[in-house]
N, C-alpha and C positions, 0 to 999 in steps of 0.2 A: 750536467743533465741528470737529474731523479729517475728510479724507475718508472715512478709513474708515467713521468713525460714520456718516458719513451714508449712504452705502452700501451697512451691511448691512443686512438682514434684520431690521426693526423689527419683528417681529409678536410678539414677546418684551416688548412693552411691560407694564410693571407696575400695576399697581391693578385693582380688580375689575370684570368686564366688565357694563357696561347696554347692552341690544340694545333696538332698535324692534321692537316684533315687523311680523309681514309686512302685518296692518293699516293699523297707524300706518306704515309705510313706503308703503303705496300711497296715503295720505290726503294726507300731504307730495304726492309723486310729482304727484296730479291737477294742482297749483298749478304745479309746475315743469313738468310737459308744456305747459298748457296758454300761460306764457308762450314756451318755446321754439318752441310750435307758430304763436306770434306771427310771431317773426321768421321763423322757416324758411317758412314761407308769403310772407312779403311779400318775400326773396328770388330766389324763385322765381316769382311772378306777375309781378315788375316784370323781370326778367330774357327773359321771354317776350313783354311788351306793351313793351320798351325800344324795337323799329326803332319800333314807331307812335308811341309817344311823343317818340321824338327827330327824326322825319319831320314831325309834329304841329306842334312848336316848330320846327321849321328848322334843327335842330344833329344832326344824324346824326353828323359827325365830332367833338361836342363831348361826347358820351357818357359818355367816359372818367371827365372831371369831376362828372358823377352819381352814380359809380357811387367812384371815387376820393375822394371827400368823403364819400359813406357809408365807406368802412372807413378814412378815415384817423380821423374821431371815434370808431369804434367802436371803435380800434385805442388810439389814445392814452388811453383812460378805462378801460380793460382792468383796465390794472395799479392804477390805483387802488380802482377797485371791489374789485377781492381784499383789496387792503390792509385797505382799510377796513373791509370787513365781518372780516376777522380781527379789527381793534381793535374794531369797536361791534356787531358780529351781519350777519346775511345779510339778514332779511327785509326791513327799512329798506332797505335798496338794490338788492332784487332788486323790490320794488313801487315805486323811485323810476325804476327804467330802465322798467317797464313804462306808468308816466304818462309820459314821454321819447318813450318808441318813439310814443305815440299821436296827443302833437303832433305830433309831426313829422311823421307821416302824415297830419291836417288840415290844417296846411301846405302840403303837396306836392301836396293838391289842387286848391291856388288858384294854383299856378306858372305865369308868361305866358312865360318863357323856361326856356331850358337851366340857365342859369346861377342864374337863384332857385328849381331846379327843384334843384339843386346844393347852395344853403345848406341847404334845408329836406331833404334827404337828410342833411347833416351832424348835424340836429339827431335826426334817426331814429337817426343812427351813437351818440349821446351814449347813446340807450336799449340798445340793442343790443347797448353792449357790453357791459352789465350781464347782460342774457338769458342769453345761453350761459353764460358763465363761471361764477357764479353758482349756476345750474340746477345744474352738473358739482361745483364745489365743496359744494354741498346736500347731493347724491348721495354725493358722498365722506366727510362728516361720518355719516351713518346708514348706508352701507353698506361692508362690505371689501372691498377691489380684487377678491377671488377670488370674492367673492358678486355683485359687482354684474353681471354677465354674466345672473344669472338674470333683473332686472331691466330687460336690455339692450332685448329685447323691443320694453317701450314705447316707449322713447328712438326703436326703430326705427321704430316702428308711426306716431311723430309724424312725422318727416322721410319716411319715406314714403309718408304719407297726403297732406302738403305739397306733396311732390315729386310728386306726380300730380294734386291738387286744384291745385296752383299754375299751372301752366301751364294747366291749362285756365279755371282761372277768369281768367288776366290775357290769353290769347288771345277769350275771351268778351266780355270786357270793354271790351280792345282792340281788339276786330271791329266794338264798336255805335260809330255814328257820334255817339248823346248818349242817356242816359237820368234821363227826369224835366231834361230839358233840361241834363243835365251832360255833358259830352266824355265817353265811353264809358272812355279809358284814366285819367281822373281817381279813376273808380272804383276800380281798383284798389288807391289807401292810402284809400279809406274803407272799404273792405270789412275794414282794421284796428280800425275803431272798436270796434267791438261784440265782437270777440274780444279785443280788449285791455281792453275793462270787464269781460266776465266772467273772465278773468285775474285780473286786480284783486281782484276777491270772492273768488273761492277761494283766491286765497293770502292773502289777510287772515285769511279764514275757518280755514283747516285747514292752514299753514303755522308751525307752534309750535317752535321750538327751544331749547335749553339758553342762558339768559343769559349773554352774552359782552363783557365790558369788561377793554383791556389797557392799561394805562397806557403808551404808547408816543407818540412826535414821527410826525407826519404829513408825508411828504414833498413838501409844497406843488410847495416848488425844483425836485426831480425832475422833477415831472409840467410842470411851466413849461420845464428846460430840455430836456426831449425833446420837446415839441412843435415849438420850436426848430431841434433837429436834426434831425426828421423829416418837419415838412411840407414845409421847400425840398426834398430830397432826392426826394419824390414828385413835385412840381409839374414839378420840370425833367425827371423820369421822363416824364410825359405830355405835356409841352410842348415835348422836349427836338428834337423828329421839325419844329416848326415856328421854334424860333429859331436849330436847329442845336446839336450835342451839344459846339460849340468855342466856342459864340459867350459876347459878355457877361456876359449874364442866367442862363445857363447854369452859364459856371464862377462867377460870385456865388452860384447855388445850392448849388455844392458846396460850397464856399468856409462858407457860413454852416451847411449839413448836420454837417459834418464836427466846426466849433467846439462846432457844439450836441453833437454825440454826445460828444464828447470831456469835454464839461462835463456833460453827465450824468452819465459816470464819475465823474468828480472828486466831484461829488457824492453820489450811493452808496457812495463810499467815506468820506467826511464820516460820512454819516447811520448806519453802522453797521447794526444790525438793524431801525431803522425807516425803511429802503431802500425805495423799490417793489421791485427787486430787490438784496436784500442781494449783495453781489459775493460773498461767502465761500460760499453756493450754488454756485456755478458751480466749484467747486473740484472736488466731486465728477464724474466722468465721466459718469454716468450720466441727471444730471441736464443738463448744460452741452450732452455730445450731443442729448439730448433735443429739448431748444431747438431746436438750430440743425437738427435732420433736421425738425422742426415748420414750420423756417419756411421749409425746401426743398418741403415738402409742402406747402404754404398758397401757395405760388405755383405750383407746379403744378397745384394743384386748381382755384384761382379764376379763372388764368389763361386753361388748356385750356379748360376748360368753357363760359367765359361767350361764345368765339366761336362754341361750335358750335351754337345757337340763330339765328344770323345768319347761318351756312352755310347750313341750312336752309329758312331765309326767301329770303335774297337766292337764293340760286343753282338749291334746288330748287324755291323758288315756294309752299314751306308757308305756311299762312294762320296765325298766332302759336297758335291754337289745334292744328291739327293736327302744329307743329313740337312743341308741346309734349308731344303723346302719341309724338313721335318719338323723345324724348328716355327714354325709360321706360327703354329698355336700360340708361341707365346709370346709373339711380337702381337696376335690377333687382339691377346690379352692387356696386352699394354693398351693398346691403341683403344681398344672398348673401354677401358678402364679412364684411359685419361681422356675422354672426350665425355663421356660422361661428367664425369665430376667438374671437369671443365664448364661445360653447359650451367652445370647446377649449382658452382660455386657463383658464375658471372649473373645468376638469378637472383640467388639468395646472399650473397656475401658472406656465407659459410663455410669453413674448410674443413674444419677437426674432425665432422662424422667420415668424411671420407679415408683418412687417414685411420682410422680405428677399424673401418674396413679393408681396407688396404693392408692391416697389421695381424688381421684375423685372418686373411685367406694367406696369406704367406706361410703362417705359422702351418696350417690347413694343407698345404700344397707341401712342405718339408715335411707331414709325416705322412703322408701320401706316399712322396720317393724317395722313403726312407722302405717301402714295402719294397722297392723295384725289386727284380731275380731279373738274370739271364733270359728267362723264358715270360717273363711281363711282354701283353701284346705291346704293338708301337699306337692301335688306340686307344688303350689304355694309358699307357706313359704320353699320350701327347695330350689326353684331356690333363694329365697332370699339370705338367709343364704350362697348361692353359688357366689355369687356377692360378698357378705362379707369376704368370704375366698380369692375369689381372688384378691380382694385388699391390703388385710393383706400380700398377697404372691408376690406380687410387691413392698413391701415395707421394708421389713425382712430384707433379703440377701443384699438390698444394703444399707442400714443404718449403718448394722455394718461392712461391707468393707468400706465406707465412713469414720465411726468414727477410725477405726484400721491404714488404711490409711494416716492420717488425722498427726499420732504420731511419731516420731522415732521407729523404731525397739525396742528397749533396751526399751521403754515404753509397748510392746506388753501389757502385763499384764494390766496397767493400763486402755490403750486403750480399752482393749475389757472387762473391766471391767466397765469402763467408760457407756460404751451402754447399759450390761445388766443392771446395778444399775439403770441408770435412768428409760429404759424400766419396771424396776420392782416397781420404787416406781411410777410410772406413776398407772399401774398395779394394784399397792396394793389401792392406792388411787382409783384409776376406782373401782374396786370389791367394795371396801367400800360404796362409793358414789352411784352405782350403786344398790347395795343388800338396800341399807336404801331409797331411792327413793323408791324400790317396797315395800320395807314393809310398809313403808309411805302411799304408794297409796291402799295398800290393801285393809284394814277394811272400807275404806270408799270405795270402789268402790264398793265391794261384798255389804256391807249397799242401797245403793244407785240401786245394781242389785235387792234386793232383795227387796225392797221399790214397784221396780219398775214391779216385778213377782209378789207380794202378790195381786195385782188390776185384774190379772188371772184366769178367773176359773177353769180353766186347774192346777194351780198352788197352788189355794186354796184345790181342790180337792186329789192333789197331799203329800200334806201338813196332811190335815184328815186323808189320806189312810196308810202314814207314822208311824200318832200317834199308830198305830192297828199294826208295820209292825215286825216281828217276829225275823226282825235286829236289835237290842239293841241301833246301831249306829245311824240308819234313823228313829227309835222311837224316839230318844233322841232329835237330832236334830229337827224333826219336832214337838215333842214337846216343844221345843224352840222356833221355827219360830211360833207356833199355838199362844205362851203366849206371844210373844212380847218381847222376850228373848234380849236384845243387844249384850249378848256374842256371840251369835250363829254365828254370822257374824266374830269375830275375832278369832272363832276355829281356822281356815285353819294356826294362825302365827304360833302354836307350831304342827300340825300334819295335813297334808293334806292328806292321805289316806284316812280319812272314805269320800271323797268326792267319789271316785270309788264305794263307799257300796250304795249310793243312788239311788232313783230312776231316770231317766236322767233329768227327770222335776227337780224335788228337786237340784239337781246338776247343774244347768244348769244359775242359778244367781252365784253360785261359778265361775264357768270355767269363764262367761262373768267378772264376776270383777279381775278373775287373769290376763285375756286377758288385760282388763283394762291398770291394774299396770303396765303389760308388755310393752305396749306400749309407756309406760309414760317414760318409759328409754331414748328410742329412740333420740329426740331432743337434748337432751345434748351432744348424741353423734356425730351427725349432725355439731352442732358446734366445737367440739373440729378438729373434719376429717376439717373443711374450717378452721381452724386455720392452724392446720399441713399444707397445701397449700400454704398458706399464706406465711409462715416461708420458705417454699421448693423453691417455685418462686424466694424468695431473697437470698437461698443458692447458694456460690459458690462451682460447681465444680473441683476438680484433680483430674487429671488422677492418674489409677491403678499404682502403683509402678510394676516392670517386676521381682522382685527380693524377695525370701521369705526374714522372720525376721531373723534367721538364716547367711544367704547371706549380707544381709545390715548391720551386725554388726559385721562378719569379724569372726564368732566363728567357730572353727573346728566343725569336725562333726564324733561321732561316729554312728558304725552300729548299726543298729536297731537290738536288742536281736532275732526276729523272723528271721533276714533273712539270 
């Protein structure tokens, strides 16, 4: 297949067209909402209850690794799930990620550390990755790129029902000190149970698709040698801030990253069309950009976002539940942003102006809270952070109808497999990158706040009053700061609550040096948003195909179980 082919304007597809009617496409739909509303919830709740939980276990600076082990498995299993449900159907493996997602969150309830708190997030990641992709690839089998907007709605209605149930139920959660004698923030993956069994039945139930068997090689090797290549590559990502980015362990990580990526290639070029990603894809421009603005956007999204919950906490003193409705702004922005373009792409069959907007207010929004201080109102930082959402929501919905697009039908799978993998290791790398920047910047900036308080007499006095203070925490502390302590300064990597026990003087070179670190993200993200522009300016447009995947591949169609 020529680039051209691939290219153009498939909605010329031959053979006679079977539609779902609007029915049977919402009876699908229940099953796929309701596992994506799995995961996007447990996202967002543990994202909210993360300081109590990693305060909890004693690893506040080992976070990364929680959070970094969920999307490396969700990342690496991406491309397989598409595959595979192209060769043997969707439902098999969008109900085996849904039993996945659910261990794993039984699991993560029994975790005594950071680190097995870590594995059993990896095994949620194995579900996970199936959920989204999956979900999107469904969607793209019964519905046309240019209809599915009308459909957008619900997609939206689940991530932001998530997006505002989440945070309040994992700040809820994470507030009770035990219920029914369990740790209060354990709660939060059991509160998966029961929405991933009824998951389960409705997509058993009213999940019915056209039979799909393709005589194709599975790329075992693939999936073996990009694990290879991409787990050292991330580890040294987040470890790289404590063995030093020159040291040993370090260049061994590249060292082994690089051979595995390199052998991946080798390998999809072997395997031909039964590639996880066939290379002869990426020929086409439209698709290759795709990708790579997917996985500029997947680390700006995951990255940005996941510290400004911890801004919140630590600095402004929110309790996990009310940082969580502080956060609304920029779920409001997503949600304006993707209904929007949504509407207007399902009118026009345009998507690229949106994306160009989308890339301009990100950039827009990173040197906005690149300004934050300590003393920035929380109106002010939330129209931020609202700017930030509605870029991210101009740029979502049309990337992955761009990349879906972009493929034959009979690739659906890949295609939208395609999007999320890179969106995710974009993603995992952002989090990484971004979580070791602030730990990085921490201890010297809190050092340097509190260099710069000690010359205080307000600060000094504050300090003495401490020594005497009937709080074990702000005695300690200030006897630390009184002796000239160095550690006192690098308490906050493994637990930052006792900064809420001090007095606001005493506490008040912490918040500024967290303010600090926070800010220091910002730049990089700056850059990466004028890159994705860059790429976007030189992307070529096609128009929406008129025709679901379903339709374009000439497959009968059974009823939908529900209707």
């Amino acid at each position: 297949m020529t680039e051209e082919s691939r290219d153009i304007d498939p909605a010329a597809a031959s053979g006679p067209q079977v539609s779902f009617t609007h029915r049977q496409i919402l009876a699908i739909l229940s099953g796929l909402l309701l596992g994506m509303f799995l995961a996007a919830l447990d996202q967002t709740v543990v994202a909210t209850a993360m300081r109590t939980i990693a305060d909890d276990l004693d690893g506040y600076a080992l976070q990364a690794w929680v959070t970094t082990a969920y999307l490396i498995t969700a990342t690496l299993v991406t491309p397989l799930y598409g595959k595979l449900s192209d060769i043997y159907g969707r439902k098999p493996f969008f109900m085996a990620a849904i039993v996945l997602f659910v261990l794993g969150s039984v699991l993560c309830t029994f975790a005594q550390s950071m680190y097995m708190l870590a594995v059993f997030r990896a095994i949620q990641g194995l579900g996970a990755g199936g959920l989204f992709s999956l979900a999107l690839a469904i969607v793209g089998d019964i519905v046309s790129p240019r209809e599915r907007a009308r459909y957008q709605g619900y997609f939206l209605a689940v991530f932001g029902t998530s997006s505002v149930l989440g945070p309040v139920i994992g700040g809820v959660l994470a507030g009770q000190p035990s219920i029914l004698g369990i740790a209060g923030w354990r709660w939060v993956f059991l509160v998966n149970v029961p929405i991933g069994m009824l998951a389960l039945a409705v997509v058993w139930r009213v999940l019915h698709l056209p039979p799909v068997h393709r005589a194709i090689r599975i790329d075992w090797w693939g999936a073996l040698v990009l694990a290879i290549g991409l787990v050292p590559i991330l580890v040294v990502a987040e470890q790289g801030r404590e063995w030093g980015w020159t040291s040993p362990k370090s260049l061994t990580c590249y060292a082994i990253g690089v051979v595995g990526v390199l052998g991946f290639v080798v390998v999809e070029y072997f395997m031909k069309d039964a590639a996880l990603f066939p290379l002869h894809f990426f020929r086409g421009q439209t698709f290759a950009l795709g990708v790579l603005i997917s996985f500029l956007v997947g680390a700006v999204m995951f990255g940005a976002i996941t510290v400004i919950p911890q801004y919140l906490q630590v600095v402004k003193g929110s309790s996990p539940t009310v940082a969580g409705f502080q956060m609304l702004p920029a779920v409001l922005g997503i949600a304006i942003g993707s209904v929007l373009s949504g509407q207007l792409i399902a009118k026009t069959g345009r998507y690229r102006i949106f994306t160009i907007v989308g890339a301009v207010l990100i950039a827009v929004a990173a040197l906005l809270l690149h300004t934050v201080t300590a003393q920035t109102s929380l109106p002010m930082f939330m129209t931020f952070i609202f700017v930030l959402g509605l870029g991210l929501g101009n740029l979502l919905q049309p990337l992955t109808l761009a990349i879906q697009n972009a493929l034959p039908p009979r690739d659906m799978g890949v295609s939208t497999a395609a999007a999320t993998f890179f969106r995710q290791i974009g993603g995992t790398l952002g989090v990484a990158l971004f979580l070791s920047i602030l730990f990085a910047q921490l201890t010297p900036a809190i050092t340097t706040q509190l260099h710069d308080a000690a010359a205080s007499p307000e600060f000094q006095q504050a300090v003495a009053a401490g020594v005497n203070s009937s709080n074990p925490v702000e005695a300690e502390i200030a006897r630390g700061l009184m002796s000239g302590d160095p550690s006192a300064a690098s308490a906050a990597m493994n637990d930052t609550s006792f900064i809420e026990q001090l007095n606001p003087t005493l506490a008040a070179p912490f918040k500024d040096g967290f303010a600090a670190a926070f800010e220091a993200i910002y730049p990089p993200v700056v850059v990466l948003a004028v890159v994705a522009l860059v790429l976007i300016l030189i992307w070529r447009e096609v128009p929406l195909r008129k025709k679901s995947g379903v339709d374009d591949s000439g497959s009968g169609v059974t009823r939908a179980g529900g209707d």
